[in-house]
N, C-alpha and C positions, 0 to 999 in steps of 0.2 A: 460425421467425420470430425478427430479433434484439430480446432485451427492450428498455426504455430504457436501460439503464446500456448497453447495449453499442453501443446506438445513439449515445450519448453518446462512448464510446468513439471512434465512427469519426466525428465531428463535430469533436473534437480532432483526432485525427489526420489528417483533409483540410484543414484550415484551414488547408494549406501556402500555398495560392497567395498570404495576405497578410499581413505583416508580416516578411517576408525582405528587407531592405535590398538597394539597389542596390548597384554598387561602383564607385568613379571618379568623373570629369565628368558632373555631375547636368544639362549641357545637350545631351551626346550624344544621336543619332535612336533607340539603345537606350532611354536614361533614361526620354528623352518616351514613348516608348512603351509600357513596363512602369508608369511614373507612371500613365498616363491608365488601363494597362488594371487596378491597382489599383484607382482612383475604381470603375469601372465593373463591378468585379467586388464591389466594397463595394455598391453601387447596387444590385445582382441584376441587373446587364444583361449578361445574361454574354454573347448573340452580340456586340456589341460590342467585350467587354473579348476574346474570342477572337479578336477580328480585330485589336486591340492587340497582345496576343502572338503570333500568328502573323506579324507585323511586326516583333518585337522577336527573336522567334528569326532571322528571317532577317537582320538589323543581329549577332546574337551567333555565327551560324557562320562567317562568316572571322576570329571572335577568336581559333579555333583551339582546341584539344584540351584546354588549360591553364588555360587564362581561368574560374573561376569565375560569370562569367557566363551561360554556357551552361550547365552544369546546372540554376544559378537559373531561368532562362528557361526550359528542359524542364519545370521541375517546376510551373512558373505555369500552362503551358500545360496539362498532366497536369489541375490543380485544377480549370482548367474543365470537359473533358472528365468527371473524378468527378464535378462539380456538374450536368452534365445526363443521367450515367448509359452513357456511353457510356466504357465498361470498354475493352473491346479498343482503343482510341486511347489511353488514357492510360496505356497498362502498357508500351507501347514506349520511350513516354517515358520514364517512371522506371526504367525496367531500363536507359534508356543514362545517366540523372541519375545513379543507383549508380554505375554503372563509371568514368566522369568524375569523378566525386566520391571513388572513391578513390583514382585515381590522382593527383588534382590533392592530396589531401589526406591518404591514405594512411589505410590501412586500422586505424587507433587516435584519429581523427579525431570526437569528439562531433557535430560535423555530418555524417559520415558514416552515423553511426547514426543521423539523423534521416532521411537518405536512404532508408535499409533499412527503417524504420518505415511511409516515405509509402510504399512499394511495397508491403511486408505488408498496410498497411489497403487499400488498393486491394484484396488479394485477402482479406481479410475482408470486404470489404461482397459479395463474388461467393459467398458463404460459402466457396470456397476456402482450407479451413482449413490441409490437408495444405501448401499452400506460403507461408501468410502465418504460420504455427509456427516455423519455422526462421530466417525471416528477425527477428521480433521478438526469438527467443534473441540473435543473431550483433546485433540492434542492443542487447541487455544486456549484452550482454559486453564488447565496443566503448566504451561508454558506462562500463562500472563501471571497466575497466582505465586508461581516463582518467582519470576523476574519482575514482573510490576506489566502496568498497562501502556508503557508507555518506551518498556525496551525497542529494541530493535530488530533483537531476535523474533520477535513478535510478524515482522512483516512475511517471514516467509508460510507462517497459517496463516495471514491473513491472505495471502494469495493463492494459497492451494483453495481455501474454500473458496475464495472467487470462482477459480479455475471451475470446481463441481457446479456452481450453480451458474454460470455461463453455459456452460455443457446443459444446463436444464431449460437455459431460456432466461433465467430467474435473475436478469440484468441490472433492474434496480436495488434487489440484494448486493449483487456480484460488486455492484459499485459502488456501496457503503463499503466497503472491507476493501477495495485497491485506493480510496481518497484516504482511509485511516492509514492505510501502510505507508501513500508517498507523505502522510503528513507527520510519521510517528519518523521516517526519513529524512526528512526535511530538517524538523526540528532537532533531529539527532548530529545530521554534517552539515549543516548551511544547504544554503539553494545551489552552487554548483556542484556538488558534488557527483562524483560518476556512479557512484551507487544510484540516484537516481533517474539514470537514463532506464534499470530495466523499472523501475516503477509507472515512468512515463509514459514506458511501449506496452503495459499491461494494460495500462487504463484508455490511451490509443482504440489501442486494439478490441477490448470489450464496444467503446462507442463505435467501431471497425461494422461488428459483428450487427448491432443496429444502424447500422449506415449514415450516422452521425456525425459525417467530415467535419462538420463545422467545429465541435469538440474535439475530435481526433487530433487533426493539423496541430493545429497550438503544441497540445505537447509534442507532439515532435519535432518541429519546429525546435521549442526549449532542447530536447533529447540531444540534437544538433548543435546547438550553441553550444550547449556542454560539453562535448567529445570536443569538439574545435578545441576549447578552451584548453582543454587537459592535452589533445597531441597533437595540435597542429591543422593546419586547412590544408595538407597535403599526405597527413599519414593514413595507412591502411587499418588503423584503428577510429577510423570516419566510418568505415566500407559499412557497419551493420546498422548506421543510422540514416545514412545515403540512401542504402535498398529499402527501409521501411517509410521513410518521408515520399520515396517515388512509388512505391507503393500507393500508396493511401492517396496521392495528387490521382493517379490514371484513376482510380475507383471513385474518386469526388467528376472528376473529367478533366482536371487541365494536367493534356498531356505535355504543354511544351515546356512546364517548369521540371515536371519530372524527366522528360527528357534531357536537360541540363545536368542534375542533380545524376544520373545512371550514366552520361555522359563523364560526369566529373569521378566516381567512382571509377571507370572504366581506365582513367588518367592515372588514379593515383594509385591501383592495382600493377597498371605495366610499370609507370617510375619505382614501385617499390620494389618489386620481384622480377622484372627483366619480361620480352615480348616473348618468354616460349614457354615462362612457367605456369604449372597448370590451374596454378589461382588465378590467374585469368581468367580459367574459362567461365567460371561463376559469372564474372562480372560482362564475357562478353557475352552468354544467353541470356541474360537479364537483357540486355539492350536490345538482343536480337529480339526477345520475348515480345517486348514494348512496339516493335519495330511493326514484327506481326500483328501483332492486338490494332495496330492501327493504321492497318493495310497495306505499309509500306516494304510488300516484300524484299524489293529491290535491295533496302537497306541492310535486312538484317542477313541476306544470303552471305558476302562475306565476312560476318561476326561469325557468322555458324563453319562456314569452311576453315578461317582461323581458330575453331576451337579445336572444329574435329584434327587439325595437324599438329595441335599440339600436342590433342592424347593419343593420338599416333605415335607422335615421335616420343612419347614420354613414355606410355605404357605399353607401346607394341600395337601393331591391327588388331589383336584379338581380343582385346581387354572389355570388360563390363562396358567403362568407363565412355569408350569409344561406340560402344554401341549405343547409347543414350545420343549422345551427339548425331551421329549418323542417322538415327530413327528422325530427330528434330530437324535434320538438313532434308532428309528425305520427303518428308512432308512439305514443307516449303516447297520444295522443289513441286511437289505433287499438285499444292492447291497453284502454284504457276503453270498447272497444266503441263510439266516438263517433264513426260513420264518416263521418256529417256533416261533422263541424269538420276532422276526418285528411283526408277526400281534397282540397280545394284546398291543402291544404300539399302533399301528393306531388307533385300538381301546377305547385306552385310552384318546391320542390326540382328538378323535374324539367329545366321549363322553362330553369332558370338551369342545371342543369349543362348542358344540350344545348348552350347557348350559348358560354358559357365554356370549357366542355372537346371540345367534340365531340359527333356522336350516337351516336361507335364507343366511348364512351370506360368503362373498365371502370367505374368509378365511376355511369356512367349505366345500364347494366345491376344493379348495385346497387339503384339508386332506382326503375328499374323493376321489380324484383323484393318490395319492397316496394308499389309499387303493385298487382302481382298477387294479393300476400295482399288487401288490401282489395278488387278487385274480385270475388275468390271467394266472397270472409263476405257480399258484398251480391249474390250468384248475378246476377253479370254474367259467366259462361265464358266467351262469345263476344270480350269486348274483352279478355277477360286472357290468352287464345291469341293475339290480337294483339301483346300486350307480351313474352306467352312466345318467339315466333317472332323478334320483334326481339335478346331475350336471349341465343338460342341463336346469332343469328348475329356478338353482340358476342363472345362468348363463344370462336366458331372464330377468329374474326379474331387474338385477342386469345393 
């Protein structure tokens, strides 16, 4: 499973398909076309914005072999394809975007090495490590011979390649290439700078993965001083260095600094955004999360009740949203023994995912899998071979 940082990783790295400038006459049936399927790929609608660029490619193939266009336009196309998970479509594309691209722009070309990158992350999200290694080397190399050893644009291969060889284990690699990055950072904007809060939570995070609090901390710890510095001890621009310093306290074991630290986020989430908006809720399962993890169910039951009324009253009973909530309150409830109050939440989880996702849908085998526990502890086996049999057959499908 890829951690967050790495997830992170391939988040950057598909965020191809928007913010690539067109080229030429912005009234051309390409421009229109790639414009609108931008909008719409901004929007999350991506069959739409698919059917923009697969409009826009066929307006960019008689540009011909040279035209920069047409890689741009593969590689749009490519981003939606990664954004619905459908891998084998989008790797055609970018393996013809590479070869285009270095022909049109030859193989020492900084945009070239972004080409090489969107095709590696592609086969890193496949965890495909063996052929996304080689291609993020051949885009640092690309990249450093252009620019020098010592740019800045250089940090983001030196972090994809951490990324693959973290993913392999291969730790002491991983972390020659995130000390070069925050050092070629460092030296680049001074030691406060906010660009190096994600340098800090990279390299965190890799010692995370070895369970190396004692390195860990530190930087984040600095990660934190930093954000203060820049917004303040009370802004909601804290909130992503807040959850990863409390983090990393409960996995070292001291939980009552992070409890402080999840507490203080939780503060400057409601002052920012008001007690009913739904950025809350992050910050109040995080607490409540903590709350569990350290047996204090009492605490985190009304964190979880104030979430779930939020996304009640923001997105309606029936929403995804709500159901996530409601499974988490249901639980609690459950291991309190309170099978009362737990089973119309299963229930209710239940009902919305069936809705919203499907009744094949693995997530709903989940939820019904937690209803089974509760039907056992209340010796109803009859209806929970019912849920079991439904499980087993999301399960083959799946």
């Amino acid at each position: 499973m890829l951690n967050s940082w790495q997830k992170g990783l391939m988040a950057a790295c598909l965020a191809w398909a928007i913010g690539l400038t067109g080229c030429g006459d912005t009234t051309t049936p390409w421009d229109r076309h790639v414009d609108r399927g931008d909008l719409l790929f901004q929007q999350g609608r991506l069959k739409e914005a698919k059917e923009q660029y697969v409009a826009a490619l066929k307006e960019a193939e008689p540009f011909g072999k040279e035209d920069p266009r047409l890689p741009l336009t593969l590689t749009k196309l490519a981003g939606i394809h990664d954004a619905q998970g459908e891998y084998e479509q989008a790797e055609p594309l970018l393996n013809r975007a590479v070869s285009l691209n270095e022909t049109i722009l030859g193989d020492r070309d900084p945009q070239f090495a972004a080409s090489l990158s969107n095709l590696a992350a592609l086969y890193f999200a496949q965890r495909h490590y063996e052929k996304a290694l080689p291609l993020f080397e051949r885009a640092l190399h690309v990249r450093q011979e252009a620019l020098g050893a010592d740019h800045i644009d250089l940090t983001l291969d030196l972090k994809n390649l951490a990324g693959v060889l973290a993913a392999q284990e291969h730790y002491v690699q991983a972390e020659t290439h995130l000390l070069r990055a925050l050092e070629i950072t460092e030296n680049a904007t001074g030691p406060d700078d906010p660009q190096l809060v994600e340098r800090l939570n990279n390299l965190a995070l890799l010692y995370r993965a070895q369970r190396d609090y004692d390195k860990a901390i530190p930087l984040l710890e600095r990660a934190l001083t930093i954000t203060t510095k820049q917004y303040g001890d009370e802004s909601p621009g804290l909130l992503g260095s807040l959850n990863n310093l409390a983090s990393m306290l409960v996995a070292q074991g001291t939980p009552d600094k992070a409890e402080e630290l999840l507490k203080q986020a939780l503060t400057i989430t409601e002052r920012s955004f008001g007690p009913e908006n739904p950025r809350l809720v992050a910050s109040l399962t995080k607490l409540a999360d903590f709350y569990r993890l350290q047996g204090q169910l009492e605490k985190a039951e009304p964190l979880l009740i104030s979430a779930l009324e939020i996304n009640e009253k923001k997105f309606g009973p029936e929403h995804e949203k709500v159901a996530n909530v409601a499974n988490n309150l249901a639980l609690l409830y459950f291991f309190q023994e309170k099978y009362a109050k737990a089973e119309p939440l299963f229930a209710q989880a239940l009902t919305i995912n069936e809705k919203t996702l499907g009744k094949e849908h693995p997530i709903v085998a989940r939820t019904l899998k937690n209803y089974v526990a509760l039907l056992k502890r209340t010796n109803r086996d009859k209806d929970a071979e019912i849920f079991e049999a439904r499980i087993a057959s999301i399960e083959q499908e799946s």
